[in-house]
N, C-alpha and C positions, 0 to 999 in steps of 0.2 A: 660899787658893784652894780647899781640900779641899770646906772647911767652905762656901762660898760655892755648890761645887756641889752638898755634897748638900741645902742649906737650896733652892735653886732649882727642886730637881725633886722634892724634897719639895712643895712648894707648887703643883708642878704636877698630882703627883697627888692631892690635894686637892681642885683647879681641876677637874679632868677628873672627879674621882668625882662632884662634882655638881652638872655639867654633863652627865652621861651621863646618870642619875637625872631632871634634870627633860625633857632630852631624850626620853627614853621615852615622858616626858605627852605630846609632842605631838605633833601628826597627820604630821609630814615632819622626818626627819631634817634640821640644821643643812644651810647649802648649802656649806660644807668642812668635809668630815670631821675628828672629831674625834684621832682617830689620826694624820692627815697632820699639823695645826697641832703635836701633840705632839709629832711624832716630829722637827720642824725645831727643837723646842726642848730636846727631850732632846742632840740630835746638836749643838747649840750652830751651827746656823745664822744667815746673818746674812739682812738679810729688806729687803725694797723696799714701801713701803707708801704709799697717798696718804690724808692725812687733810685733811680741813677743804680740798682744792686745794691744799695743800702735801705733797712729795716728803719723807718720814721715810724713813731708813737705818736700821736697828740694828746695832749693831756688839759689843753686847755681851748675853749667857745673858737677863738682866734686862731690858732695853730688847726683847727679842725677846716676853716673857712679857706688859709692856705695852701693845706696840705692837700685837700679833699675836694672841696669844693671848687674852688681854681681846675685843679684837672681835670673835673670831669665837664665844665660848661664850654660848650660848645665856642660862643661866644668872646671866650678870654683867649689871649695870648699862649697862658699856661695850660691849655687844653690839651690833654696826652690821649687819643682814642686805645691805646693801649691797655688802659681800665675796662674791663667788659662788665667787673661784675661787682657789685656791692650786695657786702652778705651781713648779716645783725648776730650778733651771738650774745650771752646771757655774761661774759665776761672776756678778761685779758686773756684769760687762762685756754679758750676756744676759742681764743683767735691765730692758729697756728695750724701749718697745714694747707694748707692754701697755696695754690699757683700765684706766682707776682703779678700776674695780670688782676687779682683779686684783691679789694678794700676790704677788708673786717672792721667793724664798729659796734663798739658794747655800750652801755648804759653807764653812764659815770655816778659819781655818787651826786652829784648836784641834779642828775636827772629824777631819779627817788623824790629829791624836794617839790615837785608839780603834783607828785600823787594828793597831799591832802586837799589842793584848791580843786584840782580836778573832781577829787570824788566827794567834795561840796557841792561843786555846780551841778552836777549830774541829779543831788537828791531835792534841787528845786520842783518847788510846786508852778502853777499859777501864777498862786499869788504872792509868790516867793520872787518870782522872777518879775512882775509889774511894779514890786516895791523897789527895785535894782537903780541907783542914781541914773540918769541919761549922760551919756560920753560927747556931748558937743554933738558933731553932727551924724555920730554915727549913734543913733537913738533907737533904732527900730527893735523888738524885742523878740526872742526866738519862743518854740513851742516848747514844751514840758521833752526831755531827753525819756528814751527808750533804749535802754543798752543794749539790749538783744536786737534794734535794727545797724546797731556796729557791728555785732558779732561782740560781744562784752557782756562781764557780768561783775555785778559790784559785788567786795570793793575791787578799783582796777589796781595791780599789781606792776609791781617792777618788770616782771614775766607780760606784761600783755603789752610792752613799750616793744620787746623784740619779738613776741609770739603772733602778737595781731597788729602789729605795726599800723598798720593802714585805717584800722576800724579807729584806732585812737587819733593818727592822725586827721578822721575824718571827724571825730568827736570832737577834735578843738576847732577846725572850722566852723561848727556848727554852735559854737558859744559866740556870747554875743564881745565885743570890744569890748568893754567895760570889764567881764571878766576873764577875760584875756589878759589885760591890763594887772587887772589883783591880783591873779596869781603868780605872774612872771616879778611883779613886787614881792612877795612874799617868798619865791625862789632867792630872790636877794638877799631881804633880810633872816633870811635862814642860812645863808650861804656865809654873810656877816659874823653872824652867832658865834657858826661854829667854828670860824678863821680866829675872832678871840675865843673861843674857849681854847682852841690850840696853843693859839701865843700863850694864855695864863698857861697852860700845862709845861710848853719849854721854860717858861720863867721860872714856874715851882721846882722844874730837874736841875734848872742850871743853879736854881739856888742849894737844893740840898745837896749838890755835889760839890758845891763851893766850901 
């Protein structure tokens, strides 16, 4: 799972570096920003898409980076300018209604798993944040977070991944690599957990129905 996430958004900053790069050449920026498509696949969102007249769902990091991401960069092959619009809703259930030139994308349940590192890093002190191990060369240490200069207020919510999109996506830039790093760890081994506690749960059904 670790490995799985950082090979995905490895690739995705890749995608976006040049994707931003040929976007510059030309005269109008993409018609969905490039930052919104990112940030639904950094955040492991799941997404509602109409291809070819048929209803595509992505349910997984990978499927989001094909279905989504591919069409909307500039850049790729698979670029459809026929996407105008990318919209966040709070579930599957609101994602419906929508003209097919429209992406809808919800919070999946793996995205829920960033809230605790997140609203860790934000209750850093000072000296909380100078005791932080050094990440190789990216060492430099950031100042004490202010939720109210994102537009946030602790603790951050499931509701503030689609309501304030932007203030959070600006909140994780604004941590330092190191914990970046932890919590996208800890996204894993939470995501781990609970993929076995499901298996035990099918094993204990198949048994008592045996």
């Amino acid at each position: 799972m670790i490995r799985r996430v950082f090979s995905t958004i490895l690739v995705l900053i890749i995608i976006l570096s040049g994707t931003l790069a040929t976007a510059c050449n030309r005269e109008s920026e993409p018609p969905i920003p490039l930052n919104k498509s990112g940030y639904g696949h950094l955040f492991f969102f799941n997404a509602r898409i109409v291809v070819d007249g048929e209803v595509v769902v992505t349910s997984t990091q990978g499927s989001y980076l094909s279905e989504v991401i591919f069409r909307v960069s500039p850049a790729l092959t698979q670029f459809d300018p026929s996407y105008t619009e990318l919209i966040f809703v709070h579930s599957a259930e609101e994602a419906y209604g929508f003209p097919d030139s429209t992406i809808v994308a919800w919070p999946s349940e793996i995205t829920s798993y960033f809230l605790p590192g997140l609203n860790e890093a934000v209750k850093r002190n000072e000296a909380d944040i100078a005791e932080l191990p050094r990440a190789g060369w990216h060492h430099f240490y950031r100042d004490v977070i202010c939720l109210e200069d994102f537009g946030l207020s602790y603790p951050l919510t499931i509701e503030d991944f689609v309501d304030n999109w932007e203030g959070v996506y600006r909140l994780w830039r604004r941590l330092m690599l190191r914990e970046q790093h932890e919590i996208i760890r800890a996204v894993g081994d939470e995501d781990y957990r609970r993929w076995n506690e499901r298996r035990a749960e099918r094993k204990n059904e198949e048994y008592d129905e045996a």
